[in-house]
Residue, then its C-alpha position, 0 to 999 in steps of 0.5 A: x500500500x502506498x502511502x504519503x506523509x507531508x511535512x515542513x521538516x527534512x527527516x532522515x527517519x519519521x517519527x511520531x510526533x503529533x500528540x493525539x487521542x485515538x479509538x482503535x476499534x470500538x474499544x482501545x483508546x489510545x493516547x501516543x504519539x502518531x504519524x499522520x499518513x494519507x493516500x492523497x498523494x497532493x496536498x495543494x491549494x487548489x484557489x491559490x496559484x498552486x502553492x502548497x502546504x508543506x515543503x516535503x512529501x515522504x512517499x512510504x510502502x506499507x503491508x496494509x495489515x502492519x500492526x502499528x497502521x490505523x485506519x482514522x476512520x472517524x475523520x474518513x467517514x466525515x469525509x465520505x459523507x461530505x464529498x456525498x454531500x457537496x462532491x469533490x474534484x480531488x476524489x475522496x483518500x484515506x487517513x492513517x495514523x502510525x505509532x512507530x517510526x517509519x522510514x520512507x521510500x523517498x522524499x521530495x521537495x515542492x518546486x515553487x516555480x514549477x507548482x509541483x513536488x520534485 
């Protein structure tokens, strides 16, 4: 499964750092620090002359049964019913957390003149 991790920071390793509180399954709660991983491979604002977000996309492989990868299912049916709602350009991706360290398949930079990661 691939998956993309988008940050300010040039790391050499990903490391949970966003504290969170997170239900996994209907039961365990659990309160660590998690790597927030999407399938949305692009995090650009569309109305704003291409800019984007964050300066790094980390592209990650991932077995999708990897015990320390969560689906956030909360936030992903939110948007399941918001782009049912009101439809989305963009289609709809998936939100993971991770609470372990990751390394990364590669990275790269966003490219200002280009409008696009390198």
């Amino acid at each position: 499964m691939i998956l993309y991790h988008f940050s300010n920071g040039k790391y050499s390793k990903l490391i949970p750092s966003v504290g969170a509180k997170r239900k996994l399954g209907k039961e365990k709660i659990i309160e660590k620090k998690v790597t927030f991983l999407t399938t949305n491979p692009n995090m650009f604002f569309e109305d704003f002359g291409g800019g984007n977000f964050y300066k790094y996309r980390y592209i990650l492989k991932l077995d999708k049964d990897d015990p320390y990868l969560h689906a956030d299912d909360k936030f992903n049916n939110m948007l399941e019913k918001y782009n049912k709602t009101f439809g989305s350009k963009s289609g709809t991706f998936k939100w993971f957390f991770y609470d372990n360290p990751l390394d990364y398949v590669s990275m790269s930079e966003w490219n200002e003149k280009l409008c696009k990661f390198n």
